[in-house]
Chimera marker file (.cmm) of the C-alpha trace (Angstrom):
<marker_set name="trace">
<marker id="1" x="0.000" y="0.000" z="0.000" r="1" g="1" b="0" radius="0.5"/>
<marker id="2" x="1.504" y="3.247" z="-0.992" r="1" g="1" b="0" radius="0.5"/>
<marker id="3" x="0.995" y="6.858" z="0.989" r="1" g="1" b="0" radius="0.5"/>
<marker id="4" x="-2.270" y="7.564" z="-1.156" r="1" g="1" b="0" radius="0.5"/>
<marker id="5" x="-3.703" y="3.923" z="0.456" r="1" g="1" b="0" radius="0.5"/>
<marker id="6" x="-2.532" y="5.318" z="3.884" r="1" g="1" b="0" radius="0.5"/>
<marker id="7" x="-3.753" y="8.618" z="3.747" r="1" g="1" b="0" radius="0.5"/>
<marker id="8" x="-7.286" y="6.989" z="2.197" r="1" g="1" b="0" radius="0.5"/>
<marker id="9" x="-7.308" y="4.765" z="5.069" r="1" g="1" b="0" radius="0.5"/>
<marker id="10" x="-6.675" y="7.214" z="7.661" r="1" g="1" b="0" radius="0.5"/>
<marker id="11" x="-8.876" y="9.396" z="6.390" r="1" g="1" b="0" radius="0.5"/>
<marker id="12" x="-12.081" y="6.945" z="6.642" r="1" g="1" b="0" radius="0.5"/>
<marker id="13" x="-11.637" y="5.809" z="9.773" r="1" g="1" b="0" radius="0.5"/>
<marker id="14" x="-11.095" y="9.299" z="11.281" r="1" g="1" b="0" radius="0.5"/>
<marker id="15" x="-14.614" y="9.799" z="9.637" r="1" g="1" b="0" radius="0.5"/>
<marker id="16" x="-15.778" y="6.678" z="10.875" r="1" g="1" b="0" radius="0.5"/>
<marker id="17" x="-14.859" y="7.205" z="14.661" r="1" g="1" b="0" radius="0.5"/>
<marker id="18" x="-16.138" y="10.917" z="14.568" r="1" g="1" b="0" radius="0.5"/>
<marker id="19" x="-19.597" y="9.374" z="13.193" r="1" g="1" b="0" radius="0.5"/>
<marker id="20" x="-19.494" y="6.585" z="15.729" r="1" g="1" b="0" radius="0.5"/>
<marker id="21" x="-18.559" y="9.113" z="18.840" r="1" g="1" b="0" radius="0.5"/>
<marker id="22" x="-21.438" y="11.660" z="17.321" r="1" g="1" b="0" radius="0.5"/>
<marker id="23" x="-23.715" y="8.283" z="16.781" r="1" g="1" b="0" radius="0.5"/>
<marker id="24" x="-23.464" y="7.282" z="20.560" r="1" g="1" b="0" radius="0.5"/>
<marker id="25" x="-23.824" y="11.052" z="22.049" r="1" g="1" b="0" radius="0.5"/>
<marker id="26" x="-26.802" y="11.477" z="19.855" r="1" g="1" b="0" radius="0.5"/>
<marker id="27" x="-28.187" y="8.312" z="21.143" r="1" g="1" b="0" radius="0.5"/>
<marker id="28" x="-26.870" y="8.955" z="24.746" r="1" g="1" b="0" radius="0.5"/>
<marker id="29" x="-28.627" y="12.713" z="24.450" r="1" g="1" b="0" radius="0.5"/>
<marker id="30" x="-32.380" y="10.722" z="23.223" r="1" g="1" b="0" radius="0.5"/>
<marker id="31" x="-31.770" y="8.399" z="26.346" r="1" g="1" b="0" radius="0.5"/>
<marker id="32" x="-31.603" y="11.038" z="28.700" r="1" g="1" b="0" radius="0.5"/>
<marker id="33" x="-34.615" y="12.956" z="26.965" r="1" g="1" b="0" radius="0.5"/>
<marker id="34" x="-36.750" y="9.424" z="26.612" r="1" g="1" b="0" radius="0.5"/>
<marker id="35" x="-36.708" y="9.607" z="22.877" r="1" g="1" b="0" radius="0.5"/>
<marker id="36" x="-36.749" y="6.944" z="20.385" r="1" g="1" b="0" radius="0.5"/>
<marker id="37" x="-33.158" y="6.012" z="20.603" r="1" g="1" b="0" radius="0.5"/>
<marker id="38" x="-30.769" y="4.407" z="17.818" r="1" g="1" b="0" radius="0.5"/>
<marker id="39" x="-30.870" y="0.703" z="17.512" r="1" g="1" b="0" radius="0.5"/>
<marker id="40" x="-28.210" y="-0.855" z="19.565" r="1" g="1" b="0" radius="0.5"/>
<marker id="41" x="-26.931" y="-3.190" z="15.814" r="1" g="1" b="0" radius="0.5"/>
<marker id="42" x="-26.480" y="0.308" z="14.666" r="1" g="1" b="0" radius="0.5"/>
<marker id="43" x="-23.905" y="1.564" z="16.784" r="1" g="1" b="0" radius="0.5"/>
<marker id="44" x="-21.897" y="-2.028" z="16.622" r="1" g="1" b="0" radius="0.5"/>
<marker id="45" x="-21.958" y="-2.167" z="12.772" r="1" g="1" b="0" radius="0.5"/>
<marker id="46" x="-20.344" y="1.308" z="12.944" r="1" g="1" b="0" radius="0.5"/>
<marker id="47" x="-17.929" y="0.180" z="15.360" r="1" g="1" b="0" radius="0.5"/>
<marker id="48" x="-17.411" y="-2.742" z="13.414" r="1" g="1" b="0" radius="0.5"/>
<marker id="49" x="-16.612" y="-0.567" z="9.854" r="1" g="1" b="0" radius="0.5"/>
<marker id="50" x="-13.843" y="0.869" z="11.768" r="1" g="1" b="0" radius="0.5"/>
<marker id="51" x="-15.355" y="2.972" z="14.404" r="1" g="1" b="0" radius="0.5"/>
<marker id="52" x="-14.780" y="1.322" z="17.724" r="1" g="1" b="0" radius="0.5"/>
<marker id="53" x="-12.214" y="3.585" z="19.037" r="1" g="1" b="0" radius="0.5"/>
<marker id="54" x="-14.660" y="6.369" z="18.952" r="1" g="1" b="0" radius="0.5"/>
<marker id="55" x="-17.066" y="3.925" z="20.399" r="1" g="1" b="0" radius="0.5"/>
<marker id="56" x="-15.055" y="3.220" z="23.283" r="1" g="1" b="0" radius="0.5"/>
<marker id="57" x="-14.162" y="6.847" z="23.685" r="1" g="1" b="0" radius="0.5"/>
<marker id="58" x="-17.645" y="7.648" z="23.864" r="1" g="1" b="0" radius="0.5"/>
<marker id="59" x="-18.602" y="4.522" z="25.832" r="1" g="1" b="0" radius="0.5"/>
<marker id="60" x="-16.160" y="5.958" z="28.371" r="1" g="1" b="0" radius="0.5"/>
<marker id="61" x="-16.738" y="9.601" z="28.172" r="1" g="1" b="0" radius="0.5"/>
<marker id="62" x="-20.590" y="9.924" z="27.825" r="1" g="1" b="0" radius="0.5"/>
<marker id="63" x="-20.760" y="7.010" z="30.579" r="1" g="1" b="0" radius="0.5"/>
<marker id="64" x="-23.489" y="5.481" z="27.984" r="1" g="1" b="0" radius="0.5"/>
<marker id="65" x="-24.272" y="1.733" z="27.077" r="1" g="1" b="0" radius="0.5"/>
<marker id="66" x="-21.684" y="0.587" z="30.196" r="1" g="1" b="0" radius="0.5"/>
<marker id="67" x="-24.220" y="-1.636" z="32.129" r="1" g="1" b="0" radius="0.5"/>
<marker id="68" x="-25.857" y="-3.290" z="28.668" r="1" g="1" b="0" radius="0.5"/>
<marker id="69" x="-23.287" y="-6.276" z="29.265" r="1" g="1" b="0" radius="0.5"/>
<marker id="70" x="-24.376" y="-8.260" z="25.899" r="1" g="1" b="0" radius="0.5"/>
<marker id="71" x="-23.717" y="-4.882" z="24.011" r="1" g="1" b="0" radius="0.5"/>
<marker id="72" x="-20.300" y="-4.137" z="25.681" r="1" g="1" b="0" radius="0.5"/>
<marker id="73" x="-18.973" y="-7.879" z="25.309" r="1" g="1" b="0" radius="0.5"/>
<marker id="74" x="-20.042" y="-7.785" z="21.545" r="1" g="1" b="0" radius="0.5"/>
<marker id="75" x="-18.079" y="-4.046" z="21.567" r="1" g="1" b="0" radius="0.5"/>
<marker id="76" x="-15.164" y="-5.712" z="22.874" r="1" g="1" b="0" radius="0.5"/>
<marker id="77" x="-15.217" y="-8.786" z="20.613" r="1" g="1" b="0" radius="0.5"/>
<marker id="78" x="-15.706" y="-5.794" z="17.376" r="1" g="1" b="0" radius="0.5"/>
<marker id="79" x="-12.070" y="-4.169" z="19.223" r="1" g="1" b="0" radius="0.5"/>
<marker id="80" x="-9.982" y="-7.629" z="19.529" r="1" g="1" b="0" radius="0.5"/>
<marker id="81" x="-11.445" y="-9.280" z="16.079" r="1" g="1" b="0" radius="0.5"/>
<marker id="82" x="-9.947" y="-5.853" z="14.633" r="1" g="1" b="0" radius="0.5"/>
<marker id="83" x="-6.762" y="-5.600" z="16.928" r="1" g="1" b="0" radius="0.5"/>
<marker id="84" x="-6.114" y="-9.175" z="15.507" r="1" g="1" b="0" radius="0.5"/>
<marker id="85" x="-6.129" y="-7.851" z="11.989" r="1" g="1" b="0" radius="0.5"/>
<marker id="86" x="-4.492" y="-4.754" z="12.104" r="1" g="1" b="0" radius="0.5"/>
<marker id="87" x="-1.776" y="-6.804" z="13.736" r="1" g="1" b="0" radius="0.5"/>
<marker id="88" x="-1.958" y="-9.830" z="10.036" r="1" g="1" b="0" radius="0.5"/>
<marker id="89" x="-1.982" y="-6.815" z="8.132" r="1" g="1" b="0" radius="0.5"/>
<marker id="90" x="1.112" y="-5.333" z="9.573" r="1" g="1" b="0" radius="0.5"/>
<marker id="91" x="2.866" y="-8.700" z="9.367" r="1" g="1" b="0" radius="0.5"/>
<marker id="92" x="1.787" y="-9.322" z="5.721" r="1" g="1" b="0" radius="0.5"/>
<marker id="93" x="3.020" y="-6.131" z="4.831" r="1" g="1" b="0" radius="0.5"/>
<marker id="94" x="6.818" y="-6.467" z="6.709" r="1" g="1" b="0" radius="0.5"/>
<marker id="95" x="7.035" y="-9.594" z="5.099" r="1" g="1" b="0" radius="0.5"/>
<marker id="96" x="6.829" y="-11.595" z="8.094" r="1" g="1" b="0" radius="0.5"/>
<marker id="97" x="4.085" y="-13.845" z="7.598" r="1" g="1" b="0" radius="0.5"/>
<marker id="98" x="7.137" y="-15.576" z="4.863" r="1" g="1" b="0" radius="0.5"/>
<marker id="99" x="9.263" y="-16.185" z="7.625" r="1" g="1" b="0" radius="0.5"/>
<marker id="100" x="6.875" y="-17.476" z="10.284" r="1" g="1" b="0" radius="0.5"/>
<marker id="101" x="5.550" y="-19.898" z="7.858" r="1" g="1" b="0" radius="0.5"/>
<marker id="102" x="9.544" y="-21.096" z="7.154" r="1" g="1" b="0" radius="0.5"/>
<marker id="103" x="9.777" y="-21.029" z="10.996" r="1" g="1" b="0" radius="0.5"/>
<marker id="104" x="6.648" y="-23.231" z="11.753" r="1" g="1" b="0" radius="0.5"/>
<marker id="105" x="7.266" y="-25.321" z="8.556" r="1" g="1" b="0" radius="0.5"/>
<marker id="106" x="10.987" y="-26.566" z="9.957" r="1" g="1" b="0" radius="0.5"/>
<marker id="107" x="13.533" y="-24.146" z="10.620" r="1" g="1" b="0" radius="0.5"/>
<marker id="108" x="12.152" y="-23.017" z="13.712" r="1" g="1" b="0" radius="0.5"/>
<marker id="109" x="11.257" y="-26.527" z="15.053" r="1" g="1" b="0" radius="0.5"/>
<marker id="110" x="13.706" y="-28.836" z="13.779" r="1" g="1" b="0" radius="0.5"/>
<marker id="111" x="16.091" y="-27.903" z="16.163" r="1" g="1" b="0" radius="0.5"/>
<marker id="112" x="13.634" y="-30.064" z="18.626" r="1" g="1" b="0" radius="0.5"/>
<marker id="113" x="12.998" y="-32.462" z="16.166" r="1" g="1" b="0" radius="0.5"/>
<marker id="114" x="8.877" y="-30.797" z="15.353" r="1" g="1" b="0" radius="0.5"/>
<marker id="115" x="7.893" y="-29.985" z="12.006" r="1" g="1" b="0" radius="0.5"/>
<marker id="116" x="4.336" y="-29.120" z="11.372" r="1" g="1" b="0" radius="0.5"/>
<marker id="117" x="4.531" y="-29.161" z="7.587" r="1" g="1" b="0" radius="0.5"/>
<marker id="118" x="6.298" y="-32.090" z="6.887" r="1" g="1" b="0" radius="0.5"/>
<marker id="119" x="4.167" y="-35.449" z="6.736" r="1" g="1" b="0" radius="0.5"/>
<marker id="120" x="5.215" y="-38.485" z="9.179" r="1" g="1" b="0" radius="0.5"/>
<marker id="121" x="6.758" y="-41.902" z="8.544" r="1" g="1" b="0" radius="0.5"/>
<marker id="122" x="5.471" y="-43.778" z="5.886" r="1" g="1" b="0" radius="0.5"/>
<marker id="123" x="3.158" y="-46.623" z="7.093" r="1" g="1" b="0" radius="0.5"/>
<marker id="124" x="4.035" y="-50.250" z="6.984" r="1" g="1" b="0" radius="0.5"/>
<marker id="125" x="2.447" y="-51.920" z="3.932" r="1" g="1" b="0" radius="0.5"/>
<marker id="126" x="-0.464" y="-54.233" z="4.846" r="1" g="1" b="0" radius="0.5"/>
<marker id="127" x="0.397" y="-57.776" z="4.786" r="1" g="1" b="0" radius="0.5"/>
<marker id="128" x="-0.745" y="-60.161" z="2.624" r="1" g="1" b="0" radius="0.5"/>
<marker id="129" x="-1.497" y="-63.792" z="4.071" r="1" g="1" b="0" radius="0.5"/>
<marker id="130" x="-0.374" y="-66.789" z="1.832" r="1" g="1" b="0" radius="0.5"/>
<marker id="131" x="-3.431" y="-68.123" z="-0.296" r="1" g="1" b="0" radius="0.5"/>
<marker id="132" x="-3.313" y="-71.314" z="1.727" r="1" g="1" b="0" radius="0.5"/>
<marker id="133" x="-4.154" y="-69.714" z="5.280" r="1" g="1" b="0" radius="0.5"/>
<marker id="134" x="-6.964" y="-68.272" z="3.542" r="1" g="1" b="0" radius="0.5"/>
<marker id="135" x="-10.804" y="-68.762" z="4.031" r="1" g="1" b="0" radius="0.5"/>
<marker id="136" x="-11.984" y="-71.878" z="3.875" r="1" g="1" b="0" radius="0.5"/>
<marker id="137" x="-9.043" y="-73.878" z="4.315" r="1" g="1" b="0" radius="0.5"/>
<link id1="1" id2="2" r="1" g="1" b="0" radius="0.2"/>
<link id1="2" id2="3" r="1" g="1" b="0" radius="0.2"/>
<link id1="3" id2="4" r="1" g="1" b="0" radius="0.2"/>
<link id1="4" id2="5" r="1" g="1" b="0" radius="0.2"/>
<link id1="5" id2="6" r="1" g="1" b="0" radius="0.2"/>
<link id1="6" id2="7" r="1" g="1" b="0" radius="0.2"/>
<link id1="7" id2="8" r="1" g="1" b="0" radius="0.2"/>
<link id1="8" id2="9" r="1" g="1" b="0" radius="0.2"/>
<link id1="9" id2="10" r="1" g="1" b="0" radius="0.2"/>
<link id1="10" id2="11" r="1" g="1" b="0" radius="0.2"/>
<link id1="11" id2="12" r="1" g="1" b="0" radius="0.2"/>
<link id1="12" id2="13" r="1" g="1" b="0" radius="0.2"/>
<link id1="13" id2="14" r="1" g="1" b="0" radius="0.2"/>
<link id1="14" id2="15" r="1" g="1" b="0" radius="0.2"/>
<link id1="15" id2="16" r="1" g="1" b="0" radius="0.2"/>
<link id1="16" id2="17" r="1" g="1" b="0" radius="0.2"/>
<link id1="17" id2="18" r="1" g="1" b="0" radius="0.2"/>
<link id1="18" id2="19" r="1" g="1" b="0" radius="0.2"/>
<link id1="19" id2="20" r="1" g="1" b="0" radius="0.2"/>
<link id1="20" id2="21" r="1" g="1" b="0" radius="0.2"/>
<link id1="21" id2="22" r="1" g="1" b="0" radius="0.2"/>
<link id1="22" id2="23" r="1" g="1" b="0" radius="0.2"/>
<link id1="23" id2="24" r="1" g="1" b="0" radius="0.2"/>
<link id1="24" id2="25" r="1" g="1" b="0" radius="0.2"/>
<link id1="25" id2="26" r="1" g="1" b="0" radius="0.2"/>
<link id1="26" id2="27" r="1" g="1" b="0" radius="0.2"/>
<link id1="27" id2="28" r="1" g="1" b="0" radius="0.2"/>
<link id1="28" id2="29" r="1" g="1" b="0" radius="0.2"/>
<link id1="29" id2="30" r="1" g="1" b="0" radius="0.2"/>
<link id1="30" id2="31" r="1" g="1" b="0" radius="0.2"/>
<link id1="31" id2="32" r="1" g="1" b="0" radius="0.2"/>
<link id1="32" id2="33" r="1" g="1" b="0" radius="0.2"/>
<link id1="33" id2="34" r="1" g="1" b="0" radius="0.2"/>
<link id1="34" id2="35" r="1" g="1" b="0" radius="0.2"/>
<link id1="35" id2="36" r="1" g="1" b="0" radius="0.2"/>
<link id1="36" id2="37" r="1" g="1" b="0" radius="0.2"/>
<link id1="37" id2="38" r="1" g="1" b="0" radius="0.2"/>
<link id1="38" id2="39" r="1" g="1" b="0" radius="0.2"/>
<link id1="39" id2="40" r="1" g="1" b="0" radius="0.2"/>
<link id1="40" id2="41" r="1" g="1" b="0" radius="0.2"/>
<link id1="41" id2="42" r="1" g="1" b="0" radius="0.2"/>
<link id1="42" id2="43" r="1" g="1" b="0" radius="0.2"/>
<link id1="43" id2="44" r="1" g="1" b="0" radius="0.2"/>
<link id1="44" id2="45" r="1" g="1" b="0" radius="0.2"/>
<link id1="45" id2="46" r="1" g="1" b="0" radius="0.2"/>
<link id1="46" id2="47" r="1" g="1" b="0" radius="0.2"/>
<link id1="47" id2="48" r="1" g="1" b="0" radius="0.2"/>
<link id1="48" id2="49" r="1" g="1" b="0" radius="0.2"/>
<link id1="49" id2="50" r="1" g="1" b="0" radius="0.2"/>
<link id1="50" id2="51" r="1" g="1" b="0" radius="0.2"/>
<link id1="51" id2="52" r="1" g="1" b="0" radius="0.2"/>
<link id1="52" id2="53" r="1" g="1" b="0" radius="0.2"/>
<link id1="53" id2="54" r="1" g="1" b="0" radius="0.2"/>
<link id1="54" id2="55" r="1" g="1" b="0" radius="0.2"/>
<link id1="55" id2="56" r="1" g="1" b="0" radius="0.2"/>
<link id1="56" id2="57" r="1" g="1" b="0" radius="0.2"/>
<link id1="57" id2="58" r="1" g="1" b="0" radius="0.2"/>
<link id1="58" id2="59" r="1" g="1" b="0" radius="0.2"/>
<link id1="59" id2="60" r="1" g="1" b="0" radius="0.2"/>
<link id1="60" id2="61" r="1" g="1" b="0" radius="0.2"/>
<link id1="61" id2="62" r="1" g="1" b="0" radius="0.2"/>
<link id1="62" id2="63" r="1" g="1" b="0" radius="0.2"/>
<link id1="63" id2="64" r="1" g="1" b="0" radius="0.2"/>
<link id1="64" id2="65" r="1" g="1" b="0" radius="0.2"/>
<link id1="65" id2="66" r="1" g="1" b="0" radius="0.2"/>
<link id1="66" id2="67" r="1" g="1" b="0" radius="0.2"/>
<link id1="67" id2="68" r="1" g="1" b="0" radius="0.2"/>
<link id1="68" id2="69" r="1" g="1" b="0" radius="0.2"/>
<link id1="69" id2="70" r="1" g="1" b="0" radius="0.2"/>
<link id1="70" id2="71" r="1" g="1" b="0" radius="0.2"/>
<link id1="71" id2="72" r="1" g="1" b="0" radius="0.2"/>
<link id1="72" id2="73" r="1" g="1" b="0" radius="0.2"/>
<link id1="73" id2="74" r="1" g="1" b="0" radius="0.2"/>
<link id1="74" id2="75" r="1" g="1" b="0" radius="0.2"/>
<link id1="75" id2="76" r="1" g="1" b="0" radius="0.2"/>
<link id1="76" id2="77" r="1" g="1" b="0" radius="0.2"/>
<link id1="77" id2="78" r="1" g="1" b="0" radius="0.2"/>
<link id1="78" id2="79" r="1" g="1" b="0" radius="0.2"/>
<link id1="79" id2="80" r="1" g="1" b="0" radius="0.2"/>
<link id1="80" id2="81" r="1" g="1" b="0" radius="0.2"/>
<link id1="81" id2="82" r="1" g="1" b="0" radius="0.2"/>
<link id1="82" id2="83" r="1" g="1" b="0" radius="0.2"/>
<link id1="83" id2="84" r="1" g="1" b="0" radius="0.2"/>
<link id1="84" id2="85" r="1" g="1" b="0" radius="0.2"/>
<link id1="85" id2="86" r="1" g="1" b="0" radius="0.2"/>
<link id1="86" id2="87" r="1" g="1" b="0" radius="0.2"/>
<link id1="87" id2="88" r="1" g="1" b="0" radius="0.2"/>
<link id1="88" id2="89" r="1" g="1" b="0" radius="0.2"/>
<link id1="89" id2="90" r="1" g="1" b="0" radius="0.2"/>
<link id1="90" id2="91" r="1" g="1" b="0" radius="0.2"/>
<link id1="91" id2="92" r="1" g="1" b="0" radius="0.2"/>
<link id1="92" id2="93" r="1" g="1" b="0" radius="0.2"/>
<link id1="93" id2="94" r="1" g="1" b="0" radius="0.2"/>
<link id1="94" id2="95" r="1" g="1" b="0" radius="0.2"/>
<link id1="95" id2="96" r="1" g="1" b="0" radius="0.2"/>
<link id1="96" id2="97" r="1" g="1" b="0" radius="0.2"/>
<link id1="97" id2="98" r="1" g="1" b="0" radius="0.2"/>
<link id1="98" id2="99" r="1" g="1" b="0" radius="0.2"/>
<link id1="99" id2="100" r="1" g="1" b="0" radius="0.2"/>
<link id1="100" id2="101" r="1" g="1" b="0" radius="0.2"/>
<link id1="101" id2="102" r="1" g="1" b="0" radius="0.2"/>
<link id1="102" id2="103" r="1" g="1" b="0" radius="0.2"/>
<link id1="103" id2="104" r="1" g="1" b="0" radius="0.2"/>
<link id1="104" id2="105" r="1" g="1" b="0" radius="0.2"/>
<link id1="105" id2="106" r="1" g="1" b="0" radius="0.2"/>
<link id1="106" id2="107" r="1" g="1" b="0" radius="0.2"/>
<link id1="107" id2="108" r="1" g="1" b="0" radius="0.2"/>
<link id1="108" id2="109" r="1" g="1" b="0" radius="0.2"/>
<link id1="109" id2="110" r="1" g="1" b="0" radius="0.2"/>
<link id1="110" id2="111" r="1" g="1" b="0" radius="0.2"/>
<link id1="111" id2="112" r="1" g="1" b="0" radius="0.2"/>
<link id1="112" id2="113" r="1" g="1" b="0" radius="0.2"/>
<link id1="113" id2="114" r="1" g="1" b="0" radius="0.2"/>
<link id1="114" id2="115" r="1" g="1" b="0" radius="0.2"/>
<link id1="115" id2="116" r="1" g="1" b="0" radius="0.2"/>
<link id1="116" id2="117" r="1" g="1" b="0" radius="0.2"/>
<link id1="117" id2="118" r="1" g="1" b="0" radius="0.2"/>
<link id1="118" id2="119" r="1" g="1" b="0" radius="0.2"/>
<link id1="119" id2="120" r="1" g="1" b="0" radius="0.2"/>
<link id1="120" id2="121" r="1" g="1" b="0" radius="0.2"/>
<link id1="121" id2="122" r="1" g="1" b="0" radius="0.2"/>
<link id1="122" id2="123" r="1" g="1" b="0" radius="0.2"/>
<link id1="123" id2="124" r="1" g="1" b="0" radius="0.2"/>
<link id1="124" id2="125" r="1" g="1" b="0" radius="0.2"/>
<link id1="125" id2="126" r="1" g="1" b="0" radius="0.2"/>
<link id1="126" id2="127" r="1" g="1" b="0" radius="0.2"/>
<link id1="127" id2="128" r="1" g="1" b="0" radius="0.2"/>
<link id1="128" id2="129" r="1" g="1" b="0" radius="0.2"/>
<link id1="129" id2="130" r="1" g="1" b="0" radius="0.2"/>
<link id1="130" id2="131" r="1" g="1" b="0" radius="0.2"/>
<link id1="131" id2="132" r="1" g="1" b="0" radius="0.2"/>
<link id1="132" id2="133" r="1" g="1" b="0" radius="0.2"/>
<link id1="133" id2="134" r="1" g="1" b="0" radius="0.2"/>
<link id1="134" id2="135" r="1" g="1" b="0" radius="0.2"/>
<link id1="135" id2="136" r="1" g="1" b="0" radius="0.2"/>
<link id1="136" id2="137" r="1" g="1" b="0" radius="0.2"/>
</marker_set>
């Protein structure tokens, strides 16, 4: 990914976390007025499409949607699923996803004598009884 691609990305999810943070205020602001409020898949999908920080901020800030325990595990799940990616992403890009995989498939391991890539010992070939010790006889 070149600097446009960065800038690009940076860009949305600075949009996307602003939305999120003014999504949960707004929603915060109807909850303290007894309004209609926003549906609760709402504000996750918008975490979800790169929003959670600004959820969390806001979670933490506006003191809003802490005691919903369903909603705040699923949050959390949303900030790890994307923590875990962010962190293939950066390996794919620095190249070392290549060497992991060489490290796994032998060079890490054999030094131990594990290989996770390599198939085991061949199996013994069935045996075959003479004709005469077969059925029947």
């Amino acid at each position: 990914m070149g600097w446009e691609g960065i800038g690009l990305t940076a860009a949305y999810l600075g949009v996307m976390n602003i939305a999120t943070y003014a999504a949960f205020a707004l929603d915060k602001r109807r909850s303290v007025a007894g309004a209609w409020r926003l549906r609760e898949v709402s504000l996750l999908r918008l975490a979800l499409f790169g929003g959670w920080p600004g959820a969390k901020l806001a979670q933490w800030r506006l003191r809003h949607k802490t005691r919903k325990q369903p909603f705040a595990r699923i949050l959390n799940l949303i900030g790890a699923l994307q923590l875990v990616l962010a962190l293939a992403l950066a390996a794919t890009a620095a190249g070392w996803t290549g060497a992991a995989m060489r490290w796994l498939g032998g060079e890490g391991w054999a030094g131990i004598g594990l290989t996770l890539f390599e198939p085991g010992p061949e199996p013994e070939p069935e045996r075959v009884m003479p004709r005469r010790f077969g059925p029947g006889s």
